[in-house]
N, C-alpha and C positions, 0 to 999 in steps of 0.2 A: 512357697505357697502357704505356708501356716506362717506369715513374719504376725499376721493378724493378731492368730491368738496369742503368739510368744508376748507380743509390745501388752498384750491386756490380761496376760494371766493373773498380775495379782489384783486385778478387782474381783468385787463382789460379785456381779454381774456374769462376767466370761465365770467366775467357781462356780454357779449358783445353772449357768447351762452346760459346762462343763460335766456337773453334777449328777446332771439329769439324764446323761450318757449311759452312765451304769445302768438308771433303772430299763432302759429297754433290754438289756442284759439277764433280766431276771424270770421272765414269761419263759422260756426254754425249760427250766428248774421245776413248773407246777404246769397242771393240767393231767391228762389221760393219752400219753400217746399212741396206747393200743385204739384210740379210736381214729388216730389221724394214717396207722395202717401205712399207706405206702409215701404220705407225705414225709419222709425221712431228708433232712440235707447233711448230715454225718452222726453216726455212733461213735460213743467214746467209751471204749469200757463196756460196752453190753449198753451203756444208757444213750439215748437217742435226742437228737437236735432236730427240731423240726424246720419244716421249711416257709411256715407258717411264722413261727417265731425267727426267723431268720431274717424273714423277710422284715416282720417288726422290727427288729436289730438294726437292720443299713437304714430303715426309712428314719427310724431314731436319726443315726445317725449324722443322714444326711439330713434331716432336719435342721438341725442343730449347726451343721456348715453354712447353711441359709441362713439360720437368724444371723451368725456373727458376721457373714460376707458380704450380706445383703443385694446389691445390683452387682458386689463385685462377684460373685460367683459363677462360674461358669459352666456349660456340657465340658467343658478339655480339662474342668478340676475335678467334675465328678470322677470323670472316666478315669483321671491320673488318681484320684484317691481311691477308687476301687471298695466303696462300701461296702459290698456283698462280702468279698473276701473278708477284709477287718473286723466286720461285726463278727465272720463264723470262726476267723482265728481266738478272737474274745471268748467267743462263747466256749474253745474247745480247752481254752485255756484254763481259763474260771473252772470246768467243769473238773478236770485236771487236780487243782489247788484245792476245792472244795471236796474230793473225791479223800483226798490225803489229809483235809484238815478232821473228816470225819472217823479216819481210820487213826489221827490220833488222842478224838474225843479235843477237837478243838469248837468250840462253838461261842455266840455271841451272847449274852443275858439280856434277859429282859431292860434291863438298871442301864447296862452299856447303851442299848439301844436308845431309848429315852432323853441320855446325858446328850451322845454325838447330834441329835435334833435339836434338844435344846440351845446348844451351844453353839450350832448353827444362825451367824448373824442373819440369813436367810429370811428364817421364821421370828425374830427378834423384833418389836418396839416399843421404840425408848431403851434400848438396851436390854429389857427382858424377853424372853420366851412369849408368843402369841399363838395361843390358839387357832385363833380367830385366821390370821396370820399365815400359820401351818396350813388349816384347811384349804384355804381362798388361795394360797400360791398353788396345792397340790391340785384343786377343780382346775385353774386356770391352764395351768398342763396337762388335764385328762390325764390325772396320776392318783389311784385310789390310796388310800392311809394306810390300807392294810398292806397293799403292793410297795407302796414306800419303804415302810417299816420293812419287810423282807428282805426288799432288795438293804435297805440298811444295815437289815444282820448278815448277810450276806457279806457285803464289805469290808463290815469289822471282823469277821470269822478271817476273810480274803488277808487281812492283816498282818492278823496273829499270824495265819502260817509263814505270809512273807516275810514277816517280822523271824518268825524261827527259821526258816532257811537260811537265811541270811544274817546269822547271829555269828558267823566267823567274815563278814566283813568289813573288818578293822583291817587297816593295812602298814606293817609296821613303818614308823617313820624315813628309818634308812633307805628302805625301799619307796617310797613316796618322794624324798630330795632328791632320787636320780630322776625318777618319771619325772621332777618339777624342771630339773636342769637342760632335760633332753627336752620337752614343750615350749622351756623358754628362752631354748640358748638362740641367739640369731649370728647369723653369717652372712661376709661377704663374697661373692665373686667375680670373675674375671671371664665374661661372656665374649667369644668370638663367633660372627659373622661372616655366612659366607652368601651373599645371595646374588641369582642366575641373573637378576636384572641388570647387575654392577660390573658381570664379568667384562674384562677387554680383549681387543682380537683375536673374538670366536667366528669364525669364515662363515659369508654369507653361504647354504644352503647350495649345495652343485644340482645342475637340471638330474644328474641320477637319482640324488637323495627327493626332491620330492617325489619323482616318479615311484618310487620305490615305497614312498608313504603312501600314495595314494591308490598303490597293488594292497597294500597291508592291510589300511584302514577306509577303503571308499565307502563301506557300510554307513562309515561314521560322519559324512558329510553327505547322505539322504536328506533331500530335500522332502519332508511330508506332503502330505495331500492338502490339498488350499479350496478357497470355495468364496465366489461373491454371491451375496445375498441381497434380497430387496425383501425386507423386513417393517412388522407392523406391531402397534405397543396399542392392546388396548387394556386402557389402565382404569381403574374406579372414578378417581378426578375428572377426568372428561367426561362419565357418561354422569357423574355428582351434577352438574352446573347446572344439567337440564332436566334433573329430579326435582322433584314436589312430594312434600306429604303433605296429608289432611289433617286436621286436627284429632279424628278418631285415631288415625296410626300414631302422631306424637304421642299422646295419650297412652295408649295401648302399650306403645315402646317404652314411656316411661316405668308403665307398671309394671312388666316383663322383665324390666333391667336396673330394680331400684337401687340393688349392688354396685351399680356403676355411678350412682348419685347419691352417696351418703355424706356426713361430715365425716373428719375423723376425729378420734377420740383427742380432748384436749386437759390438760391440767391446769390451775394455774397455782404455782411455787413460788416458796419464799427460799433462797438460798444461803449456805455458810461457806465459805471457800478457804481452807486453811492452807497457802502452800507451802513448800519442805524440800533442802534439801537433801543428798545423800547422806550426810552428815545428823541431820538433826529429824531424819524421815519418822525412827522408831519413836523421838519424843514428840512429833507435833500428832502422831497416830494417836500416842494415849491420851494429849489434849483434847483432839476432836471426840476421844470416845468420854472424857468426860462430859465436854458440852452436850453432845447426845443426852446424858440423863436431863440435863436441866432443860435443854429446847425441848423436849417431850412433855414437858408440862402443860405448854399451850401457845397460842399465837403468839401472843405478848411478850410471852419470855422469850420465844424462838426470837420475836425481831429485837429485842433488844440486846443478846446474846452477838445478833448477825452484826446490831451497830456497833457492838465494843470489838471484834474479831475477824469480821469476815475481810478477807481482801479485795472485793468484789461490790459493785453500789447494788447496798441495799433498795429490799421492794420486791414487789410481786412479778411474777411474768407467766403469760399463758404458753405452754411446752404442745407441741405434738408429738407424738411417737417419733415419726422422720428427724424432727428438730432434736432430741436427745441424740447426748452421744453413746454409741452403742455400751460403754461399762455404767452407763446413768439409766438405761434405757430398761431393761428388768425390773430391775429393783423399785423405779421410779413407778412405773406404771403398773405393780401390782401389790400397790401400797394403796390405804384406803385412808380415808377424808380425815382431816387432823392426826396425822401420824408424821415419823420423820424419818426417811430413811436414810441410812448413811450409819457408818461413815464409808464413803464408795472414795479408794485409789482412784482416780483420775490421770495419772502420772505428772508428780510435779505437786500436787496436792490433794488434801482431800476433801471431800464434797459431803454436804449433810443440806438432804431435803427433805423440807417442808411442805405438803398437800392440803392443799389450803381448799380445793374446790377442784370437781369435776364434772365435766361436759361429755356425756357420753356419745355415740354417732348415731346420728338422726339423717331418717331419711329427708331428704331437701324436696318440697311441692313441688309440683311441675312449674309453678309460676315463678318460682327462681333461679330451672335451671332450663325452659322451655329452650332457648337459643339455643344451648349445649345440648340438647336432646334433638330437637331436630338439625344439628348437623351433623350429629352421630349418625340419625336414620338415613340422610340422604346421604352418609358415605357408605352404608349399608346398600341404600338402594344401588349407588354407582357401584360397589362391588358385582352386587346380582345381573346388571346392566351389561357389566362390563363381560360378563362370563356369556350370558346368551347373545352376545352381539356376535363377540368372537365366533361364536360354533357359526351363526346366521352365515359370516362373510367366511368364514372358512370352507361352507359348503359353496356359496358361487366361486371361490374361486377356484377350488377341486374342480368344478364343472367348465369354466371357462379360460383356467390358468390364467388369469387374467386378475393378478392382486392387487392395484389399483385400482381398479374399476371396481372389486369386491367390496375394497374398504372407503372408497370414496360415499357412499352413503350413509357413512358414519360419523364423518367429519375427517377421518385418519386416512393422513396421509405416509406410505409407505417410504422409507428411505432404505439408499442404498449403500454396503458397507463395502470397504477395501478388499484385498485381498486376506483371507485370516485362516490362520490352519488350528486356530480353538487354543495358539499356545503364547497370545500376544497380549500384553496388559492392555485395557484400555478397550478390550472387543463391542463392540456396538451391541453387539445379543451375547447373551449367557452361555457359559460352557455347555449347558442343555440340549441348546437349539445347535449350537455347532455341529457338536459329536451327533445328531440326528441328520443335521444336513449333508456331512460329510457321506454320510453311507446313500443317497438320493441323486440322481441323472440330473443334468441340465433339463432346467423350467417346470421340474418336477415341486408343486407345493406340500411342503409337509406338516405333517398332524400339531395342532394346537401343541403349543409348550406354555406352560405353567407356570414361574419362579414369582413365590409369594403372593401377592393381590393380582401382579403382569400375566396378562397372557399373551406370548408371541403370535404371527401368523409370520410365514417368511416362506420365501420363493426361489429355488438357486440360479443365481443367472449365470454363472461362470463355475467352472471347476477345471484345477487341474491335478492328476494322479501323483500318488508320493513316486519321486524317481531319484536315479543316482546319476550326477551330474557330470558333464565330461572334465577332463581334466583343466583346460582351459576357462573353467568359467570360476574355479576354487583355486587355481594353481597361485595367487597371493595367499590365500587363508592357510595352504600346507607349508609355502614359504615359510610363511612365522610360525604355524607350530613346531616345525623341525627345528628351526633355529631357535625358537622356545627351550626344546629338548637338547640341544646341543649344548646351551647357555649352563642350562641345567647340571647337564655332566660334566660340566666344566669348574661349576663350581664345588660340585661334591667332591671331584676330586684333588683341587686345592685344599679342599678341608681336608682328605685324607692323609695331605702332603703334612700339613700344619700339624694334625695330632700325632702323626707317626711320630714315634722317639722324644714325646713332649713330654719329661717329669714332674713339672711343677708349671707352676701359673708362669712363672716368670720368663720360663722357656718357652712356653707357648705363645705369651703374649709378645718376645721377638720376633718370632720365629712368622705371626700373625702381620705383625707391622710389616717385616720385609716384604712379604707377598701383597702386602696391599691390602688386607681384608680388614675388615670395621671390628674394633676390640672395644668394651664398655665394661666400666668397672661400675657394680651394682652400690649402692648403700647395705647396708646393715638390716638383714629382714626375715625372721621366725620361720624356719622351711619346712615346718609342720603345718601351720597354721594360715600363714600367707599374714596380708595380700603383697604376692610376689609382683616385683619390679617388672615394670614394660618388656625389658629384654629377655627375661626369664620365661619359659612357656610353662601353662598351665595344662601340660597334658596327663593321661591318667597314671604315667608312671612320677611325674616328680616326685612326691614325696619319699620316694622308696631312693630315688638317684640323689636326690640331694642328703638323705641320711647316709649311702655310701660316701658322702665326700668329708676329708679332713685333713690335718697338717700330715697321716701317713699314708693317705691316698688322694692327694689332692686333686690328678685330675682323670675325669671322666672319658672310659675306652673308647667309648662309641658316639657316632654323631647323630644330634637328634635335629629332625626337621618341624620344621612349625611356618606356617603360613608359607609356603613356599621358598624356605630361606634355610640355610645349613647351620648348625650349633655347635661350637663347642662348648664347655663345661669346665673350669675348677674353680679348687679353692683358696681363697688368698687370704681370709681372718675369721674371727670366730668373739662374740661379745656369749660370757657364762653368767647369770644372776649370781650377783655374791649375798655371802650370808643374811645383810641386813632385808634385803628384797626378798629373799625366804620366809624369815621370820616375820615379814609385814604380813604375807599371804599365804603361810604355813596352813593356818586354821581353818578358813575358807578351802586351799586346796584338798586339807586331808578330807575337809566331808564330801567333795565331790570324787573324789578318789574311790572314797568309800560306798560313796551312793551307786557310782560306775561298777564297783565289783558286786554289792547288791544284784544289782540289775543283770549283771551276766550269773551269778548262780542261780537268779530264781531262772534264766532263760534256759539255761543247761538243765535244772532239775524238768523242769518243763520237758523241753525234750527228751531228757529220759525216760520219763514218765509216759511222756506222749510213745513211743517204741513201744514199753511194754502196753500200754494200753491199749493196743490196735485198735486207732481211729482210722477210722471208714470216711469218705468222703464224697457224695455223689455229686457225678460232676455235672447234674441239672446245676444243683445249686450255685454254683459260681456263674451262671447264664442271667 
């Protein structure tokens, strides 16, 4: 769910909203909360989180997943990402660290504060510090200078402590080459198959065994409760075609809705496109940051800079917001007229634009968008149309049971649906109207159903109750389950036969042939990390079984099932990174080594801390 911001973290752009995270972090810290009284969503320490600023925290938050995801976002992300929580773990965190950095006189200076803004490519052009700049990005966020700046000391304080917690996270090197050997040793193995589908002469099912399933389990072969319907769809579009406005309502409409008829904001840019690979990424970055100083001069220079350099045909072109790519799309757009910003990661290269001119959004007259205004209004009127029609024919036919006749003076004509018990893809009416209908007698009409702009009307003509079926009408369907079941024990315990008294791969893998079961020798593949081989199941214990396996336990006691099908497990080889594959990515792995042990003592101090500081936490706030 975050592959988003992982693929754009090193732009400008995702740091610069990234950024802007903490500051909603900060409002909790100032104010009077003796006067916000019982609004409390957790105490830390005697000091109080409100739930006011709590609430500013997720809305941040979730802001901020909007700007980068944009159409992609969804309700099943908010809800999986859980903002309320997040923001208040932040808040109790921060509050935590900030508690400790004051008990050991750590604090931010004025001069620190100052430099981390400046230096902030953010507020920079042409490569220097902007004023102008700083302001106009922090209006543009409804983020005051002075809230900025706090929430700033704030972080550099937040730093320092981390930075001192974490002052024993070196990790010596000896102990770094085993963790590198164990991540990146790969193994092969020697999977055995045993699956129910393949077994051979397992006996068809005797007339006792199914009777005897269908004593056990007839619950389980309940037919539910069914229902035909004569159903009616009155929708906005039919009652649209026979709607009219006036000119007064176009009008009127337009004026009410001029939100819905503006431009939208446009640029038009001159661009530099450096690109780079992994190899030469660090040198072609200090290139583009030099060209920055010299395109900063002016139009001229910038295009001529673009014709000796850029990899991209030069020339102007007009951007909208939608048209930027999301790490272009900040920076670009809250840059002002002859400025350049950049140099913006792209991935692959880097970007330096030029703002040559902007088109702000304007409201469009009714004389250029009148067509599109009135068929807005008359999909408006069919909405309103479509709602009072329905109730009209809903009350004749309550009165007459007669739903054709009801909706025949509509134009709508009622059809009628199969048999459905609400649990069948493809249903003619909504889960809605089902589970309403279901609970309703024959030729009984039920109440108006709703689903988005549609309103049902629908009539049950047929119903039959949920019942348990005689045996004779299922007795194929327990057939094959039993013999399902049979197949099943049959092959788990061929498996059992197979690993019983199997030492090693190679015994196993005989021992597998003779019986007839399917043996697959894997490639060569990281059993920490993956992506494991087809044959191998990705369930929640592998990682733990495949670290038990080696040349002095090669093969694995127990059989594991996956997708309906029986496993065995060993080991038959093992590839170790030698020295020189160490020493290429010694450097790289000792800092994330190091970064990982970082991260776990600030988490532990935290928690400690968090115990003795009895946080309180009221459980409105996670609502």
């Amino acid at each position: 769910m975050l592959d988003v911001l992982r693929r754009n973290a090193g732009s400008w752009a995702i740091k610069i909203i990234l950024g802007f995270i903490a500051i909603t972090f900060i409002w909790w810290g100032v104010g009077t909360y003796s006067e916000r009284g019982r609004d409390v969503a957790a105490t830390v320490g005697g000091e109080n989180i409100s739930m006011a600023d709590l609430s500013e925290a997720a809305a941040g938050l979730e802001k901020t997943y909007r700007d980068v995801y944009g159409g992609a976002f969804t309700p099943e992300m908010a809800k999986a990402l859980n903002f309320r929580k997040q923001a208040l773990d932040t808040l109790i965190q921060r509050s935590i660290l900030l508690a400790e950095a004051r008990k050991l006189g750590l604090a931010a200076s004025d001069a620190e504060v100052q430099g981390e803004i400046a230096a902030d490519p953010a507020f920079q052009a042409n490569g220097q510090f902007s004023e102008e700049r700083y302001r106009s990005l922090l209006a543009y966020n409804r983020i005051t200078t002075a809230n900025y700046e706090a929430a700033k000391r704030q972080d550099i304080t937040l730093k320092k402590i981390e930075g001192l917690l974490a002052a024993d996270a070196r990790v010596p090197e000896s102990e770094a080459r085993d963790l590198f050997t164990l991540t990146s040793r790969k193994v092969r193995l020697l999977v055995v198959t045993a699956d129910p589908e393949k077994m051979k002469g397992v006996p068809s099912p005797a007339d006792g065994e199914i009777s005897a399933n269908y004593a056990q389990a007839k619950e389980s072969y309940r037919v539910p409760a069914r229902v035909k319907l004569l159903a009616a769809r009155f929708e906005p579009g039919h009652f649209a075609r026979n709607a009219s406005a006036t000119e007064e309502e176009i009008r009127s409409f337009h004026e009410g809705n001029a939100d819905r008829f503006r431009t939208e904001e446009r640029r038009l840019v001159s661009q530099i496109y450096l690109p780079y690979t992994r190899k030469d990424k660090e040198a072609v970055g200090k290139k583009a940051a030099e060209i920055l100083i010299e395109a900063g001069k002016g139009k001229d220079d910038f295009e001529r800079l673009a014709k000796k350099h850029s990899r991209m045909k030069p020339g102007e072109t007009w951007l909208r917001r939608t048209e930027a790519r999301p790490e272009v799309d900040h920076a670009l757009f809250s840059a002002a007229v002859d400025s350049v910003a950049g140099p913006i990661d792209v991935g692959g290269g880097f970007l330096l634009v030029r703002v040559n001119q902007i088109r702000f959004p304007e409201n469009l007259p009714l004389s250029q968008v009148r067509d599109r205004v009135a068929a807005l209004l008359q999909h408006e009127k069919g909405k309103d149309l479509a709602v009072i029609k329905a109730y009209e024919a809903h009350a004749k036919a309550a009165a007459s049971k007669d739903l054709k006749g009801a909706c025949a003076p509509y134009g709508i004509t009622p059809s009628e649906t199969g048999w459905t018990s609400g649990d069948t893809k493809g249903d003619a009416v909504p889960p809605a109207v089902l589970q309403e209908a279901l609970l309703l007698p024959v030729r009984e009409i039920g109440p108006v159903k709703t689903v988005g702009d549609v309103h049902y009307l629908f009539q049950v003509v047929a119903k039959e109750d949920s019942r348990i079926p005689a045996l004779s009408e299922v007795r194929e369907k327990i057939a094959s389950v039993v013999l399902r079941e049979k197949k099943r024990a049959a092959a788990l315990s061929e498996q059992e036969k197979i690993l019983a008294g199997a030492k090693t791969a190679a015994e196993l893998e005989l021992k597998a042939r003779k019986a007839g079961l399917s043996v697959t020798a894997t490639g060569f593949f990281p059993p920490l990390s993956g992506p494991y081989p087809e044959s191998v199941p990705e369930t929640g214990d592998i990682r733990k079984i495949l670290l038990s396996l080696s040349k002095k336990a090669p093969v694995y006691g127990k059989i594991m099932e996956s997708a309906g099908r029986f496993l065995a497990l060993a080991f038959v080889d093992e590839l170790r990174p030698d020295e020189k594959e160490w020493a290429a990515k010694k450097e790289g792995f000792l800092r994330a080594v190091a970064e990982q042990k970082k991260s776990q003592l600030i988490e532990a101090f935290i928690a400690f801390r968090r115990a003795q500081a009895k946080v309180e936490i009221n459980p409105e706030a996670l609502k």
